[in-house]
N, C-alpha and C positions, 0 to 999 in steps of 0.2 A: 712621397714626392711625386710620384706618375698614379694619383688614383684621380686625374683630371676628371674626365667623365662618369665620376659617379656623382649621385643630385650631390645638393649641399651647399654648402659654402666653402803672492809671490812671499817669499816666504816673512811673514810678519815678524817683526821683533817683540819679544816678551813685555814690552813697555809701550807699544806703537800706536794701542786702541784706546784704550782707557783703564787707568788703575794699574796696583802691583799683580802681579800674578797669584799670588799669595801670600799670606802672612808665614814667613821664616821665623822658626821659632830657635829659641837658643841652645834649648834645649834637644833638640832635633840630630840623633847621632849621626843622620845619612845623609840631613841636607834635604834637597828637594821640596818643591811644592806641592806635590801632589794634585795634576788636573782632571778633573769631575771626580765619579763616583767610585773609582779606583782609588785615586788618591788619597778623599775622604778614607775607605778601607782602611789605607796604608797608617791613616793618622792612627786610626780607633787601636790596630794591632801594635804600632811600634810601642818599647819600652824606651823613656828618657832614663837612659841612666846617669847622663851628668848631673842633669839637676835632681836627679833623688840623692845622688852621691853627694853634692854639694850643701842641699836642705841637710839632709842627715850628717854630716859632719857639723853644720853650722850648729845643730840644735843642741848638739853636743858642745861646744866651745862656748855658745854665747849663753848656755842652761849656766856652764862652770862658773862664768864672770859674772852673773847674774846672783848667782849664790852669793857672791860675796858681801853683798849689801843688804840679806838678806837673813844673815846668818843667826839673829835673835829671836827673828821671827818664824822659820818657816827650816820642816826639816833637811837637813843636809842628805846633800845626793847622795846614794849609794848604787851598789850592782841592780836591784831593783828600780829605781830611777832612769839608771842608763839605762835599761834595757826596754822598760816602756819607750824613753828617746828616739832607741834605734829603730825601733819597729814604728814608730809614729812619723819619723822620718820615709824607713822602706819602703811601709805599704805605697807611699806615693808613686815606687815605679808602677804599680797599674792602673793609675788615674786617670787611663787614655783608654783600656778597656773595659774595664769596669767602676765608671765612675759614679756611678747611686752610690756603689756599697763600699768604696775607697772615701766618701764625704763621710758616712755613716762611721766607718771604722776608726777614722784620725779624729772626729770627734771625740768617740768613745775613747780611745787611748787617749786624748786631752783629758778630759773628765778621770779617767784613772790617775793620771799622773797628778791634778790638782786636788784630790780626792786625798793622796796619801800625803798630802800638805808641803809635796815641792818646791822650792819657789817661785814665781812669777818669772815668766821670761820667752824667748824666740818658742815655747812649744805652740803658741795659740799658730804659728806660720802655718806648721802640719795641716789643721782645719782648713785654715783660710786658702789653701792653695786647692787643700780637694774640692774644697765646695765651689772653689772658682772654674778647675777642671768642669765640673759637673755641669754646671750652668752653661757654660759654652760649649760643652756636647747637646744640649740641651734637655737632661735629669733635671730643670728649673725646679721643680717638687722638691726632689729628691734635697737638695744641696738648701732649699728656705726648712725643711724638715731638719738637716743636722745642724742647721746654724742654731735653729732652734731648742735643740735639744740640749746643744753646747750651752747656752745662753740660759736654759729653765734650770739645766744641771747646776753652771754655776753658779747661779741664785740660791740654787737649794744650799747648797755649801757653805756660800760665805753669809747666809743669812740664817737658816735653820741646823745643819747636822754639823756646823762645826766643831759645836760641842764634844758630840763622839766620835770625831777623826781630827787626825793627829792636825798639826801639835799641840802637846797639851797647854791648856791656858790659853789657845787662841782667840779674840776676839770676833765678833762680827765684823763686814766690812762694811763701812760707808756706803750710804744709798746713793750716795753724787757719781763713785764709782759704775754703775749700773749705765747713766747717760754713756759715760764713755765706752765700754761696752756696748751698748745699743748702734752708737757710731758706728763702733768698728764693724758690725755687723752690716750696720746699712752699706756703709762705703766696700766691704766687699761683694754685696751682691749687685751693687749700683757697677762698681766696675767691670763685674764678671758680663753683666745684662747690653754694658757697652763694647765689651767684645766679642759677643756671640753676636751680637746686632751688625756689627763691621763685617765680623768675618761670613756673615750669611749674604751680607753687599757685597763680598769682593765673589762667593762664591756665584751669587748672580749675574755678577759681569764677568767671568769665566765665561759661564752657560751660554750667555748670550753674543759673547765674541766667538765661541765656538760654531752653534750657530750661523752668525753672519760667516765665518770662513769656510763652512760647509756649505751654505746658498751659495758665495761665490765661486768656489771651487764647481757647483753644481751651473750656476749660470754658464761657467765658460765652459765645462765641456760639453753643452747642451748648443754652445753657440761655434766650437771648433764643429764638433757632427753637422751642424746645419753646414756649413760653408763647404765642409771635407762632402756631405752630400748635393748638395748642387754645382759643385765645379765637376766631380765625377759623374753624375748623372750626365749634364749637359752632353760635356768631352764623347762618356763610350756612346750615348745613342745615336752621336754623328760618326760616330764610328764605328759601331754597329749598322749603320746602313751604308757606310761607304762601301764596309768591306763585303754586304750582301750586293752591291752593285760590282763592285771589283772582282767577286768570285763569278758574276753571269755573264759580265763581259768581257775574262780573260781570254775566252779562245775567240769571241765574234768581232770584238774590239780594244785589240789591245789599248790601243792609245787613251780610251776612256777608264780602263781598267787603270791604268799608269795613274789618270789622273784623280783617281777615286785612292788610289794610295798616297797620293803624297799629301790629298787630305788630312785620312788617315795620319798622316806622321804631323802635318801640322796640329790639329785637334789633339794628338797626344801630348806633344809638346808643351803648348799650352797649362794642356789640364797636368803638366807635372812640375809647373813654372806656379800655378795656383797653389799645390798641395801643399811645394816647399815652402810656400810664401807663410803658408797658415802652420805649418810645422814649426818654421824657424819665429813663432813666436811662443812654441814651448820650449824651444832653447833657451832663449837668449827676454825673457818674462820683461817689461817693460822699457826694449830698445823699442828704439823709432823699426817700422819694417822697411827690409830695401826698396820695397816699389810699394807706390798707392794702391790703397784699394781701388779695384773696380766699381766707375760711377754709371751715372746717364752718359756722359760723352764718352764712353764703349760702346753705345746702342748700334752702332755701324757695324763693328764684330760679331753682335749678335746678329744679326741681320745676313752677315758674309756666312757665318756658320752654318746659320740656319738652311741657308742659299746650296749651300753642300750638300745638305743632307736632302734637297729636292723640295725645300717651303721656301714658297715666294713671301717675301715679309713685307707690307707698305707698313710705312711709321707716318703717321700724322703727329706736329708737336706743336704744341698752341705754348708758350712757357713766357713767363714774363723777364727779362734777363735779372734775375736770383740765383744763388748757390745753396745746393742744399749742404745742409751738415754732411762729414764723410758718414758716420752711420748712417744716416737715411737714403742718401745719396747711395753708398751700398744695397741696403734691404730694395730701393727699387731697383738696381740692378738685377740683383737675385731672384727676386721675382717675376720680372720681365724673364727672364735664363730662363727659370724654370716653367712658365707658362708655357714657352715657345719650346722645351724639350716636350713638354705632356704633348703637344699636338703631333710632332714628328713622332711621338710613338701611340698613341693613343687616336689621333683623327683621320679618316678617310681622305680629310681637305688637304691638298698639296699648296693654302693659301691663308693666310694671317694676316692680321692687322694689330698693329700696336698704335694706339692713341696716348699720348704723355699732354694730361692738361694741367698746367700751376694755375693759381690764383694767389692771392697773400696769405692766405689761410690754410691751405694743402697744395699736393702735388697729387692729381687723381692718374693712375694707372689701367689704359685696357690693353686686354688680349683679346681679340675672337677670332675661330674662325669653321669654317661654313659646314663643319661636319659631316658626313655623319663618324659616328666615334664606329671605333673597329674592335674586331672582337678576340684579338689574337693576344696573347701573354707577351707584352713587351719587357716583361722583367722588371726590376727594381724594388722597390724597399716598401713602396706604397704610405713614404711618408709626407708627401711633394706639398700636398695643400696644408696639413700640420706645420709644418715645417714656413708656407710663406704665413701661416696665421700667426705666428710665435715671432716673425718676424715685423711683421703690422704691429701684433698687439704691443711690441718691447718701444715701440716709438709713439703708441698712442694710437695706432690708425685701424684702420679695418680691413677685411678681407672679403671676397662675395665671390664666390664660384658655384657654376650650374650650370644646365642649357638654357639656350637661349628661344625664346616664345616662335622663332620661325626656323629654326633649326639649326645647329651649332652647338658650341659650347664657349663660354665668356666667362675672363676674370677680372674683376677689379677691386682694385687696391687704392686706399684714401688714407696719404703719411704725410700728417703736421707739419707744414712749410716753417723749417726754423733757418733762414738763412743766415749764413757766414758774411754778407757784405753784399753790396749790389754791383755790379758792374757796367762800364761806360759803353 
């Protein structure tokens, strides 16, 4: 804010931006979405116990009712039966952490179970959910491997080795049966392929509403600093000279001394009338503020201020009668402030000029004044010209600071004329 003279120049709702937050699964013991790469974690490690508890009892009831239509053809359950069931069921609670080898595995217990001439029925679910697990972890290999396996297996079976597994006398099965089959296979990896595809879309609009509320979060407190630094810089360095004036003239002239304090209390005043202003909008996040921001028609207070601190300010204003927007309207405030603090502490000149020229296409801003710059540590942050360039650049406009070719130092400022309405 004071390196004048050196060369140079609320809380979003879960639904608010775009899309669900994420896919809720039903099977999900704890609930939750799990947002970014945490979350993701959280999916890979939890165990679904409902729906393995559910698959697995289902496989079990509807293998029973299955049997019954079956019963001529194809051997009757027994403890062996169940038991491949339950575990073709089980293994599914770990199809969230290990889902290669959970597609590979229900497979294989599929092919056991139809191997030992079971009958037809809910066990092909087992496969079809690992492989669908798989694929929407993204194991896509892994999960076209066991469908495939499922798929040569049962070829082998019902076309070549049924002969020598049970039951005895079974027949080959129908080649037309194989279509349907093929189906089922496409249609679970077509659906698996459309949900890993969704859920890779919602995780990118995660990312990127993340993102955007971290840039905003980042813009505004880049833009409280600048405001919370130029009202405070301004305020102490007219205050820091008063009260260098107040302390030399306490014993030779009180009265001047008197009047260099009550500066002092007005300048503070002020600058804590500012702070609240820009504070009470992290209170109270998208009320109106109680007072306007500061525009061009404060340029008089800057002027009175300045006047304080021992800088004679002339204003020249050429403007055509336009309003600028409050932000622009603002940022040239601010930069006018701070120009005219850099010279009170940075220039030997006890003399400034501020030039305000509009035309319809900007509003050009100078500061000069006659130098020479001094060489004493006036203190401050050394953010002043950063600070009016981030304020230029955010409205489109430009910044130019340096000395000036006959001696001085000069700023100006060129902010996009977007007026609010003309006036009469």
């Amino acid at each position: 804010m004071d390196e004048q003279h050196s060369a140079g120049v609320g809380r979003p709702g879960p639904w608010r931006h775009a899309g669900p937050p994420g896919p809720r699964r039903w099977d999900d013991g704890d609930g939750g979405d799990g947002e970014g790469e945490g979350g993701e974690e959280a999916d890979r490690n939890r165990l679904p116990w409902v729906s393995t508890l559910f698959v697995t009892v289902f496989l079990q009831v509807g293998s029973g009712f299955a049997e019954q239509g079956q019963l001529a053809d194809r051997v009757q359950l027994d403890g062996f039966g169940r038991v491949v069931l339950f575990f073709a069921g089980a293994i599914l609670l770990l199809r969230y952490r290990f889902p290669a080898a959970v597609a590979f595995a229900a497979s294989t217990l599929t092919l056991l179970y139809l191997g030992a001439g079971y009958p037809y029925g809910p066990v092909f679910l087992s496969a079809a959910l690992a492989c669908f697990a798989a694929v929407v972890a993204g194991h896509r290999r892994a999960a076209w491997g066991a469908l495939g396996m499922l798929w040569a297996g049962h070829l082998l079976i019902s076309h070549w080795l049924y002969a020598w597994l049970p039951p005895d006398g079974d027949r080959a099965a129908p080649w037309g049966q194989e279509l349907l089959a093929v189906a089922w296979v496409v249609a679970i990896l077509a659906l698996s392929e459309l949900v890993r595809a969704r859920r890779e879309q919602w995780a990118k609009e995660r990312a990127e509403r993340q993102q955007a509320a971290k840039r905003r979060a980042d813009e505004e407190r880049l833009r409280i600093a600048r405001e919370l630094h130029d009202v405070l810089a301004h305020s102490i360095s007219v205050i820091n000279v008063q009260a260098g004036v107040g302390l030399a003239l306490l014993d030779s002239d009180p009265e001047q001394a008197r009047t260099a304090l009550t500066t002092i209390k007005s300048a503070s005043k002020e600058a804590l009338g500012e702070v609240r202003q820009v504070l009470d909008t992290l209170r109270t996040p998208g009320d109106a503020p109680r007072a306007p921001a500061p525009g061009l028609d404060r340029l008089p207070e800057l002027v009175e201020q300045a006047a304080s601190a021992g800088l004679t300010v002339e204003v020249a204003r050429e403007e055509r009668q336009t309003k600028l927007a409050p932000g622009a309207d603002l940022a040239a405030f601010r930069i006018v402030q701070e120009a005219l603090t850099n010279v009170v502490r940075h220039s030997g000149s006890r003399r400034a000029t501020v030039r305000v020229r509009s035309t319809e296409a900007a509003v050009e801003l100078t500061v000069d004044d006659e130098g020479p710059a001094t060489r004493t540590d006036a203190g401050g942050s050394g953010n002043g010209l950063a600070g009016m360039r981030e304020r230029a650049a955010a409205l489109g406009g430009t910044i130019e600071a340096g000395p000036r070719p006959d001696g001085g130092f000069r700023v100006r400022a060129v902010l996009p004329q977007r007026p609010e309405g003309k006036t009469t």
